[in-house]
VOLUM-617174 format. One record per residue (C-alpha): residue number from 0; y, x, z. Coordinates in pm, 1 decimal. Each point is the difference from the previous one (the first is absolute). Example, Ala and Ser with C-alpha at 12.3 -4.5 7.8 and 13.67 -1.06 7.14 Angstrom:
# VOLUM-617174
   num          Y          X          Z
     0     -450.0     1230.0      780.0
     1      344.0      137.0      -66.0
END
This chain:
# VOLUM-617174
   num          Y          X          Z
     0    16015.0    -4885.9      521.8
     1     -292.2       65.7     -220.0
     2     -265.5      113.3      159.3
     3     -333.5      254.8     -141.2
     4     -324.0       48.2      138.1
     5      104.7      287.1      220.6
     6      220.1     -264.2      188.6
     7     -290.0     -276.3      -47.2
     8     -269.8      199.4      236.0
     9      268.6      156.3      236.5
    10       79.3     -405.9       63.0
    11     -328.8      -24.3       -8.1
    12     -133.1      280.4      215.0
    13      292.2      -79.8      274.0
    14      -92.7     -385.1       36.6
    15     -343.6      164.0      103.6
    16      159.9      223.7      289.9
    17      376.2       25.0      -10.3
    18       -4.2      269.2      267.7
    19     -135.2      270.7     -270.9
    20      200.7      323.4      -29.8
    21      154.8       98.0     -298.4
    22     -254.7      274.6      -46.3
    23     -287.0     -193.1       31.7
    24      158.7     -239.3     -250.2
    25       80.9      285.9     -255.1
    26     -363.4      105.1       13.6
    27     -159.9     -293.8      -78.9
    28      261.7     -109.3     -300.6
    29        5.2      380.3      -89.1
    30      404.9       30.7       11.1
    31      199.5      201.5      213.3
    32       88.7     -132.5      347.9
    33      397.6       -9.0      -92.2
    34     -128.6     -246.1     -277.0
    35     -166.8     -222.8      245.2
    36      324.7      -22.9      197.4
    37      193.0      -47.8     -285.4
    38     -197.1     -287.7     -117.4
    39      -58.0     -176.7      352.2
    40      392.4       32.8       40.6
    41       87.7     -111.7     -354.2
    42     -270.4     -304.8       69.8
    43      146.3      -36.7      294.1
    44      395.9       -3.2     -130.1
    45      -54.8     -265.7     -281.5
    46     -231.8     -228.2      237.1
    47     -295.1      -14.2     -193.1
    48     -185.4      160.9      299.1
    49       54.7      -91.3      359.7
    50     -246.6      143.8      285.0
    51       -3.7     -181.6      317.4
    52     -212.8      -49.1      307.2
    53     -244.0     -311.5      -70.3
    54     -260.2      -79.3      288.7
    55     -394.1     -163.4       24.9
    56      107.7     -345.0      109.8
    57     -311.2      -54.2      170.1
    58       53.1      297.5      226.6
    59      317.9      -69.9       99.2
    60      -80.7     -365.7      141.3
    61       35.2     -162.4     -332.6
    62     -300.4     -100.4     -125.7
    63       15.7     -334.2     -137.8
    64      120.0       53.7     -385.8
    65       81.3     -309.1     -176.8
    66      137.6      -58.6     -338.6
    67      182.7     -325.6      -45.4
    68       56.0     -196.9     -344.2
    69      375.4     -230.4       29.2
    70       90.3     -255.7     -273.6
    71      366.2      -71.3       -1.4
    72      252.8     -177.7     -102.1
    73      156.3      219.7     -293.5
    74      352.8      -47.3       75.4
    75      -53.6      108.1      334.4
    76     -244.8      330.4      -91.7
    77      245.5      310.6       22.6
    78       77.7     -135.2      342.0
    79     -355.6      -51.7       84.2
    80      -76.8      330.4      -62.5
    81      270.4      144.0      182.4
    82      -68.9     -172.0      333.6
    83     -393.8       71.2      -43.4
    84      138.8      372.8      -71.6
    85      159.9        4.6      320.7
    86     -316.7      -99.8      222.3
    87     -152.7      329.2      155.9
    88     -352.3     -165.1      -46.5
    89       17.0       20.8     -355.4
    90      -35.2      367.9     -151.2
    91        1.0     -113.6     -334.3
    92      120.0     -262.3     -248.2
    93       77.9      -76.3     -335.4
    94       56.5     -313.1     -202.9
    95     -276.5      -67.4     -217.3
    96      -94.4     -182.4     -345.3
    97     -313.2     -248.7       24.4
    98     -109.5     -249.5      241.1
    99      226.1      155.5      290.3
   100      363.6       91.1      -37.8
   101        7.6      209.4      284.7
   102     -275.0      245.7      164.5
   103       22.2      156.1      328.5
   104     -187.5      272.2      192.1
   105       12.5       -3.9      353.7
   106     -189.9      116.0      337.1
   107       53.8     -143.4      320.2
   108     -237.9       72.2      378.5
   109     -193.6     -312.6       22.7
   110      -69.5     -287.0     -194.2
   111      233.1     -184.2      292.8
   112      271.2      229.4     -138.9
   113      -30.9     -117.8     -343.3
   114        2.0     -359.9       80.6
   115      325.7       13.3      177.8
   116      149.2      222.0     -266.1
   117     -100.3     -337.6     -255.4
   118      147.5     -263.5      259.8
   119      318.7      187.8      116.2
   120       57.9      246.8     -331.1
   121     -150.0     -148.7     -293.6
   122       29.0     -359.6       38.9
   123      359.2      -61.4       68.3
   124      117.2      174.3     -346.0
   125      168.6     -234.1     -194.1
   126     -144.8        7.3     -386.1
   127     -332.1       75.7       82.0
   128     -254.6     -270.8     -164.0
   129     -327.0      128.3      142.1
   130     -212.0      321.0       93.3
   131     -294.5      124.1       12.7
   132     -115.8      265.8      287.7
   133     -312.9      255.3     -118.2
   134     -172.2      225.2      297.4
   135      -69.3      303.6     -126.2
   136     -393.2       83.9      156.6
   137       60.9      337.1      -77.6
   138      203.0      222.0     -183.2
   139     -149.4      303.6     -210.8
   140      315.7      102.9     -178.2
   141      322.3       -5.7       80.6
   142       -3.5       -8.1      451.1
   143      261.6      181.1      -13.1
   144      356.8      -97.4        2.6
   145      374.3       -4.7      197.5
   146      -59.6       24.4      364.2
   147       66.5     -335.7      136.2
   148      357.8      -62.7      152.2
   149       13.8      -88.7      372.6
   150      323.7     -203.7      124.1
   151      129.1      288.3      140.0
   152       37.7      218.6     -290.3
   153       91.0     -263.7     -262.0
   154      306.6      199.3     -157.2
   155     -216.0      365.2       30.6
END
């Protein structure tokens, strides 16, 4: 899908408040409100945009935020990433070029929370050489994210 600057700052426009109306949309990127919904459903359609509910991990209990650096062993990286993929704690990942060939976001209650998910999560993965934990003192971009998944609602 190729994409123009009327679909640019309606992306833009809804990853500042999702919950805006059509009309209030149209106004501000002077179209028609049929066009909005158009667009947000065509955006929608070819996946380019998704809109989902992301919460303020520190006011929803969560407000350790860590990101984690993993060198592995590069046979074993694709399934590396997979199992780290899997771990509710971790709301973001990708495999990396430099020092680290994996980096990790995650958030966890307490600092007590963290070091059992490195003993009981992290440690046993076979592959992984070494990591590297950094506390995040505070966070002035980017707080929010996927609300965290509790036990109960693992498949939601």
């Amino acid at each position: 899908m190729k994409l123009d600057l009327v679909d640019e700052k309606l992306m833009l426009l809804l990853g500042q408040n999702a919950r805006q109306s059509s009309q209030a949309l149209a106004k501000k990127l002077k179209v028609t409100p049929g066009t909005v919904r158009r667009r947000v459903r065509e955006l929608l359609r070819s996946g380019v945009l998704r809109i989902i509910g992301v919460a303020d991990g520190a006011k929803v209990g969560l407000p350790l935020s860590v990101a984690i650096a993993f060198n592995v062993e590069h046979d074993r990286l694709a399934t590396t990433v997979k199992v780290l993929a899997a771990k509710s704690e971790v709301k973001w990942l990708a495999s990396a070029t430099g020092r680290y060939d994996v980096i990790a976001m995650a958030q966890f209650h307490s600092t007590d929370d963290l070091y059992e998910f490195i003993q009981n999560e992290i440690t046993p993965i076979e592959g992984l050489k070494e990591s590297e934990t950094f506390i995040c003192l505070h966070v002035e971009k980017g707080q929010f994210g996927p609300m965290y998944r509790f036990p109960e609602l693992k498949d939601a």
